[in-house]
DSSP file (Angstrom, degrees, kcal/mol; ACC not computed):
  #  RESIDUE AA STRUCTURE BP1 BP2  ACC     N-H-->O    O-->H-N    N-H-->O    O-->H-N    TCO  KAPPA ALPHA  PHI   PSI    X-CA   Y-CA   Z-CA
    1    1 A X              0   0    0      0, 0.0     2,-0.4     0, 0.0     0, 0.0   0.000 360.0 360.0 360.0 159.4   46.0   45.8  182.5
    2    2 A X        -     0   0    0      5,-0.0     5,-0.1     3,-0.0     3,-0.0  -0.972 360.0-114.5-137.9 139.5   49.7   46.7  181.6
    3    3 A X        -     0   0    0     -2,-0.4     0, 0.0     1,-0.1     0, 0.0  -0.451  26.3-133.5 -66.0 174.2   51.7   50.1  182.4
    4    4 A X  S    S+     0   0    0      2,-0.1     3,-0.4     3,-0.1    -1,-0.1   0.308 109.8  69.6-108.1 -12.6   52.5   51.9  178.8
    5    5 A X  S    S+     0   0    0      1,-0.2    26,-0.2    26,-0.0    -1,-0.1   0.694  89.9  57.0 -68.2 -11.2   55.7   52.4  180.1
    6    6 A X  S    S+     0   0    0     25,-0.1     2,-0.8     2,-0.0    -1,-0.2   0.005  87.5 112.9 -91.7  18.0   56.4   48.1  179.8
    7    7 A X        +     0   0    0     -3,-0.4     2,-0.1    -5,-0.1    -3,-0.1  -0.814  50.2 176.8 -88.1  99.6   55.5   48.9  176.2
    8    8 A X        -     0   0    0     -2,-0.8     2,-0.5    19,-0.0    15,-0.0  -0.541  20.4-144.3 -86.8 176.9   58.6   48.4  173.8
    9    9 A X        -     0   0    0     -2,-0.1    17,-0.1     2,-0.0    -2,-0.0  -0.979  12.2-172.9 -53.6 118.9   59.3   48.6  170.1
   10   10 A X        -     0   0    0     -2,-0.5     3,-0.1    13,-0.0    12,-0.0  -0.124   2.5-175.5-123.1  66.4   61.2   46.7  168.8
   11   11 A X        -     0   0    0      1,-0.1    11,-0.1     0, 0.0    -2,-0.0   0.340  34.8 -97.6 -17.1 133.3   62.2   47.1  165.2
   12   12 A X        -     0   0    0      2,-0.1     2,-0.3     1,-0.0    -1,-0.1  -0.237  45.1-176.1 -44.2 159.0   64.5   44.9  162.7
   13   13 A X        -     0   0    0     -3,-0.1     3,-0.4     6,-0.0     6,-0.1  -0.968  33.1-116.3-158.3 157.5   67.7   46.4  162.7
   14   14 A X  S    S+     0   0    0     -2,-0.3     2,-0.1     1,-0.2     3,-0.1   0.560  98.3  32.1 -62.1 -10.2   70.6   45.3  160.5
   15   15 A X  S >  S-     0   0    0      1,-0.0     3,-2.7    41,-0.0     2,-0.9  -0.445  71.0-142.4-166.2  63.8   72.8   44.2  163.2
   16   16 A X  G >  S+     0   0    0     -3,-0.4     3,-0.9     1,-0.2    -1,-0.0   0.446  89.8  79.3 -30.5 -11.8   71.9   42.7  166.5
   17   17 A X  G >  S+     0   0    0     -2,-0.9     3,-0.6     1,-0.2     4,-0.3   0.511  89.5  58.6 -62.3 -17.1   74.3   44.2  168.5
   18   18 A X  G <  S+     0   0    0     -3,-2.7    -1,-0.2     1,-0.3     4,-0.2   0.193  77.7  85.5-128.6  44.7   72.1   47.8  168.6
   19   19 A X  G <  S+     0   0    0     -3,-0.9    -1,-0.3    -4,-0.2    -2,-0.1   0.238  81.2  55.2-105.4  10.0   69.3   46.6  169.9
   20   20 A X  S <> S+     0   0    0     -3,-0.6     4,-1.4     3,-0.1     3,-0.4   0.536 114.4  47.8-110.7 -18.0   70.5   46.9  173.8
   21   21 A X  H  > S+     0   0    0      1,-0.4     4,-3.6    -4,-0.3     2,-1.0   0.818 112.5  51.5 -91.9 -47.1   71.2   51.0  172.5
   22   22 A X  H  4 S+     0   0    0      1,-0.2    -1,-0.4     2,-0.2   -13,-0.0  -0.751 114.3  42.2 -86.0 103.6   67.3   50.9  170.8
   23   23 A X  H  4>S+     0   0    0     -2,-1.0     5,-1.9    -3,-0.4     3,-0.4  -0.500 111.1  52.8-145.2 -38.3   65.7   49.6  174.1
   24   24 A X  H ><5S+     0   0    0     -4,-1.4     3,-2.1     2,-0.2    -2,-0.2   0.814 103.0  61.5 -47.1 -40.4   67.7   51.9  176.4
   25   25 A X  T 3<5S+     0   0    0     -4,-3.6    -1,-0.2     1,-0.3    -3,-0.1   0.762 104.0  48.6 -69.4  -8.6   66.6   54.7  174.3
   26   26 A X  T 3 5S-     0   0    0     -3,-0.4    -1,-0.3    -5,-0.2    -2,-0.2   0.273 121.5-103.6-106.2  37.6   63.1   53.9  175.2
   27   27 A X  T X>5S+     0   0    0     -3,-2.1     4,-2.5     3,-0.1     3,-1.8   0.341  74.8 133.3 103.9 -21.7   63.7   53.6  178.8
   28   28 A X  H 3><S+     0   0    0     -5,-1.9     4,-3.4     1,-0.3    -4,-0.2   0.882  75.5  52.3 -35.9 -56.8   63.8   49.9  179.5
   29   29 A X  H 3> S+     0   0    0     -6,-0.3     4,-1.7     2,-0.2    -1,-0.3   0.687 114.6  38.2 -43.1 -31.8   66.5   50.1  181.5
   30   30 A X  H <>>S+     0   0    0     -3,-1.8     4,-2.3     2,-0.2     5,-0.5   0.887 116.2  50.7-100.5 -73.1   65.3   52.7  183.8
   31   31 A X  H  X5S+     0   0    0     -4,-2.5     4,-4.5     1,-0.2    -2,-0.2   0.939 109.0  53.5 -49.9 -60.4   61.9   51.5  184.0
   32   32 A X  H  X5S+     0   0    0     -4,-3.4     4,-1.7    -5,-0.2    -1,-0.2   0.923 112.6  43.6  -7.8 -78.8   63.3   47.8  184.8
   33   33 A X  H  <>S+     0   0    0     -4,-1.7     5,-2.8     1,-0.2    -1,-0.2   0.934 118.1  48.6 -58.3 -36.6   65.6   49.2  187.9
   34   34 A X  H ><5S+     0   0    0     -4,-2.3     3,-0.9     1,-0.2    -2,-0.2   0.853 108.8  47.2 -71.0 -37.6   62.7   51.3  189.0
   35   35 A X  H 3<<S+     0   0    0     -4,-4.5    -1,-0.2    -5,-0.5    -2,-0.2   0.930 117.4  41.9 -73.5 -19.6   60.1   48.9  188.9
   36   36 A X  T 3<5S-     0   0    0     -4,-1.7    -1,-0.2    -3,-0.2    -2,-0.2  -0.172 113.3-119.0 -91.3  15.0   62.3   46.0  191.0
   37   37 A X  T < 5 +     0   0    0     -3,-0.9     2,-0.4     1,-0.2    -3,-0.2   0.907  61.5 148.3  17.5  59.2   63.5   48.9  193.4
   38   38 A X      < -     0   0    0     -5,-2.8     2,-0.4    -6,-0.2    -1,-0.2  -0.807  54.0-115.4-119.0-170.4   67.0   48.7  192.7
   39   39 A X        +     0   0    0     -2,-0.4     2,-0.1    -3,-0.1    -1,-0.1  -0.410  35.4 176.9 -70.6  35.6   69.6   50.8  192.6
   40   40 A X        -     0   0    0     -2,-0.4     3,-0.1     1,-0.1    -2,-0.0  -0.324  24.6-140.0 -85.3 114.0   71.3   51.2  189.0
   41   41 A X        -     0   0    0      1,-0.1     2,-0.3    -2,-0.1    -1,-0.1  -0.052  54.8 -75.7 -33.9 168.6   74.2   53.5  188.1
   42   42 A X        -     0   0    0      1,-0.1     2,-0.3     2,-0.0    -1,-0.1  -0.714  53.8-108.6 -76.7 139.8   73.5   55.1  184.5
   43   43 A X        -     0   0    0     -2,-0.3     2,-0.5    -3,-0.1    -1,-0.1  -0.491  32.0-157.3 -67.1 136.3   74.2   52.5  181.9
   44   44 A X    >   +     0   0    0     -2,-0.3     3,-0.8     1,-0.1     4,-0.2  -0.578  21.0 166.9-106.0  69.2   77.5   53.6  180.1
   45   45 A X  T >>  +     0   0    0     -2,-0.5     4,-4.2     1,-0.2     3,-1.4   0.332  39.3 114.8-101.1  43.2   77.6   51.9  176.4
   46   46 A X  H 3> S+     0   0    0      1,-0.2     4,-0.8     2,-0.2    -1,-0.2   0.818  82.1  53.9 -49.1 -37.3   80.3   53.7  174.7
   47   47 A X  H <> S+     0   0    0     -3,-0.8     4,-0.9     2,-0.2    -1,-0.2   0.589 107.3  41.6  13.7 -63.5   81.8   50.3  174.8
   48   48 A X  H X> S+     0   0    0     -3,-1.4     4,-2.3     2,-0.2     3,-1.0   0.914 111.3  61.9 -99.3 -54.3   79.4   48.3  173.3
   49   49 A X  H 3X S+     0   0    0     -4,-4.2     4,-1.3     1,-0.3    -2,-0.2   0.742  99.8  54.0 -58.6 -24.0   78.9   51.3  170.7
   50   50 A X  H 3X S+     0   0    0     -4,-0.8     4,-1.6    -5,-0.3    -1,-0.3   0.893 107.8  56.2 -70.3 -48.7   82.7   51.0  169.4
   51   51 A X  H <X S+     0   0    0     -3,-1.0     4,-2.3    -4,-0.9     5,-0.3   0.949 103.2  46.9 -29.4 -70.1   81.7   47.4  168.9
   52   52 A X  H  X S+     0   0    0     -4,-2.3     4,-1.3     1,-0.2    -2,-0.2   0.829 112.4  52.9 -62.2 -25.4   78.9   48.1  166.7
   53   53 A X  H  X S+     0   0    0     -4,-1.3     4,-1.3     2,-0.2    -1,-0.2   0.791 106.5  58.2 -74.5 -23.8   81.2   50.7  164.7
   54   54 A X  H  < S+     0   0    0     -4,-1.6    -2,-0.2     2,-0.2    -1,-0.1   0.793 106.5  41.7 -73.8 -32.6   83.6   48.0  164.3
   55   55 A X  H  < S+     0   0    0     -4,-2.3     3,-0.4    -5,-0.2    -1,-0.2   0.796 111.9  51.7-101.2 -11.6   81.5   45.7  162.7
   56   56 A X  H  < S+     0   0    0     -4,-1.3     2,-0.2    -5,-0.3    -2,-0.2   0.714 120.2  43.4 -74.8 -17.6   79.9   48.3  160.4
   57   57 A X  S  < S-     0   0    0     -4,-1.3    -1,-0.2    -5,-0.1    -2,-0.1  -0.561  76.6-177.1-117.8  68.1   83.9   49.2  159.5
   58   58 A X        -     0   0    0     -3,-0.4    -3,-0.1    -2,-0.2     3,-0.0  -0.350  24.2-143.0 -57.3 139.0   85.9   46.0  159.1
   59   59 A X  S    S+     0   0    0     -5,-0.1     2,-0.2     2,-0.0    -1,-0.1   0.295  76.4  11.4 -88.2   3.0   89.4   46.6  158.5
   60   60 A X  S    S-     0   0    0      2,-0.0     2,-0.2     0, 0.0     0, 0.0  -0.860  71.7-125.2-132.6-176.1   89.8   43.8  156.0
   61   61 A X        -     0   0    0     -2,-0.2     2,-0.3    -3,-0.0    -2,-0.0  -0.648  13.3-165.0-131.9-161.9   88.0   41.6  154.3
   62   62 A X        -     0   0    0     -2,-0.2     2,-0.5     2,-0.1    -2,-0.0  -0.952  13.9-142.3-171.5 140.3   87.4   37.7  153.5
   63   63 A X        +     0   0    0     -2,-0.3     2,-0.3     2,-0.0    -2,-0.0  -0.955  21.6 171.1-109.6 144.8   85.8   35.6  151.2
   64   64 A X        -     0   0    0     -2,-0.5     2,-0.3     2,-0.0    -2,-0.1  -0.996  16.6-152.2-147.4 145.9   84.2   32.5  152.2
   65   65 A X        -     0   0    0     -2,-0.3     2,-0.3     2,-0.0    -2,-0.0  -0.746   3.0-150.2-108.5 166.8   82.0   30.5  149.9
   66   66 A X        -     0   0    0     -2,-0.3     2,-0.3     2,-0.0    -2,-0.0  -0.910   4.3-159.5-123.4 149.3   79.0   28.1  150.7
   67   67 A X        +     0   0    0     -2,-0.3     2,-0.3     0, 0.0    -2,-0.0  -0.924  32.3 146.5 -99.8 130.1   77.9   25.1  149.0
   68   68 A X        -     0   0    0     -2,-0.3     3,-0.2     1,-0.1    -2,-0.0  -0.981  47.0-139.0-171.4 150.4   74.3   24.3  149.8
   69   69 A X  S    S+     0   0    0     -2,-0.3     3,-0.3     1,-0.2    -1,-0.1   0.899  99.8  60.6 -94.3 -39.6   71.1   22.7  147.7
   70   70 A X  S >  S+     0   0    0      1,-0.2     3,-2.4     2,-0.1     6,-0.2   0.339  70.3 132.2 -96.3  -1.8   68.3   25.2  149.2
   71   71 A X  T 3   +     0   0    0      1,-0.3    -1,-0.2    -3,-0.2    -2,-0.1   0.561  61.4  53.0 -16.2 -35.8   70.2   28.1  147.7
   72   72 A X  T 3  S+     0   0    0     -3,-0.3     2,-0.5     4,-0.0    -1,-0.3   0.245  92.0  85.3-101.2  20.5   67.4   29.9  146.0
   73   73 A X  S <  S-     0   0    0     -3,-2.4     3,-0.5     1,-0.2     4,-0.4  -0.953  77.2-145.7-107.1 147.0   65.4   29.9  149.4
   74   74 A X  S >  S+     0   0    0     -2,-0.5     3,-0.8     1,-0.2    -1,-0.2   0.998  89.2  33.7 -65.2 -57.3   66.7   33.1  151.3
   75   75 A X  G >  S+     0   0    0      1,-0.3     3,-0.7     2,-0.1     4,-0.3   0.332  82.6 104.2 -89.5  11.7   66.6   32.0  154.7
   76   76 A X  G 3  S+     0   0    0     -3,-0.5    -1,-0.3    -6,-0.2     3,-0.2   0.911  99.1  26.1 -73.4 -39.8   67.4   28.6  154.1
   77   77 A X  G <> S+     0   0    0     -3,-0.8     4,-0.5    -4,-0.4    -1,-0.2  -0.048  85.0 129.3-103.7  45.7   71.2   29.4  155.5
   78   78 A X  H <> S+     0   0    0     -3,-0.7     4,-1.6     1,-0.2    -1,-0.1   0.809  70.3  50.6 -48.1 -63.9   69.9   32.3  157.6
   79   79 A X  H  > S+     0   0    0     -4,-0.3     4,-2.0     1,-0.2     5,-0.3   0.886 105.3  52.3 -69.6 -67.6   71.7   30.8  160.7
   80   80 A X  H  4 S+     0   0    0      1,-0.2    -1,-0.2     2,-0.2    -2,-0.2   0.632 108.7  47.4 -81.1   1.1   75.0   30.3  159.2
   81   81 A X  H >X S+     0   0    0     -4,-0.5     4,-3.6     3,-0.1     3,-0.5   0.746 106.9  56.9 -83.1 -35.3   75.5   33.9  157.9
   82   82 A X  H 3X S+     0   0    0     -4,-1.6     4,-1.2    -3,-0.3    -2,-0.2   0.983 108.0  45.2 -77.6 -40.4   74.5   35.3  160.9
   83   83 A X  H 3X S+     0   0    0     -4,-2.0     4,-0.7     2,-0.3    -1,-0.3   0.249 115.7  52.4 -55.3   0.0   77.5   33.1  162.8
   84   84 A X  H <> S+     0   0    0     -3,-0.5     4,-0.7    -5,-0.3    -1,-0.2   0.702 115.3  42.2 -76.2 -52.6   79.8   34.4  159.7
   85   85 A X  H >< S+     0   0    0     -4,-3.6     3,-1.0     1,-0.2    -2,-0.3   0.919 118.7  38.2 -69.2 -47.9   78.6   37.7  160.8
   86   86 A X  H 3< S+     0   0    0     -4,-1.2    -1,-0.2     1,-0.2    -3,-0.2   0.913 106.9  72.9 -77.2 -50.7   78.8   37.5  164.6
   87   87 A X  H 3<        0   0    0     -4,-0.7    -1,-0.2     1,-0.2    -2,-0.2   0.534 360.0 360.0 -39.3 -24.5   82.0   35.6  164.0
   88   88 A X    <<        0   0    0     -3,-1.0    -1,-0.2    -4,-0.7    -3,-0.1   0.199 360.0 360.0  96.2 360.0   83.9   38.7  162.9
C-alpha cells in the first residue's frame, strides 16, 4: 500500500533546472521532512528561479557546430546538446 501523498508527477519540462520548483509545488518537500520527522525551514528558491530566467534569457549568443554521422537520428547527440545547454 503507498500514501497518495508519495505520489508525484512528473512531467517533461524544457529545461531541467525547474523540476525541483514542479516537485515542491506538489509538496515533496514538505511531505519528505514530515515523514523522516525533521525539522525543515521553508525552502526559499528565488535563487534557483533567477537561474532558470537566466537560461531562458541569454544575454548573448554562440554558434557552435557539430559534425556527426547519426545526424538524422534525433537523439543520437541527445547528450551532447544537453552539456551545450547546461554548459551556459
Amino acid at each position: 500500500m503507498f500514501r497518495k501523498k508519495a505520489v508525484i508527477s512528473l512531467k517533461d519540462v524544457d529545461s531541467i533546472y525547474k523540476i525541483p520548483g514542479l516537485l515542491k509545488s506538489q509538496g515533496l518537500d514538505d511531505y519528505i521532512c514530515k515523514r523522516f520527522s525533521l525539522n525543515c525551514p521553508e525552502a526559499n528558491l528565488s535563487e534557483w528561479e533567477q537561474v532558470i530566467f537566466e537560461e531562458a534569457n541569454p544575454v548573448s549568443e554562440v554558434t557552435i557546430g557539430m559534425v556527426g554521422k547519426y545526424i538524422e537520428l534525433p537523439d543520437a547527440y541527445k547528450s551532447v546538446i544537453e552539456a551545450l545547454k547546461h554548459g551556459g
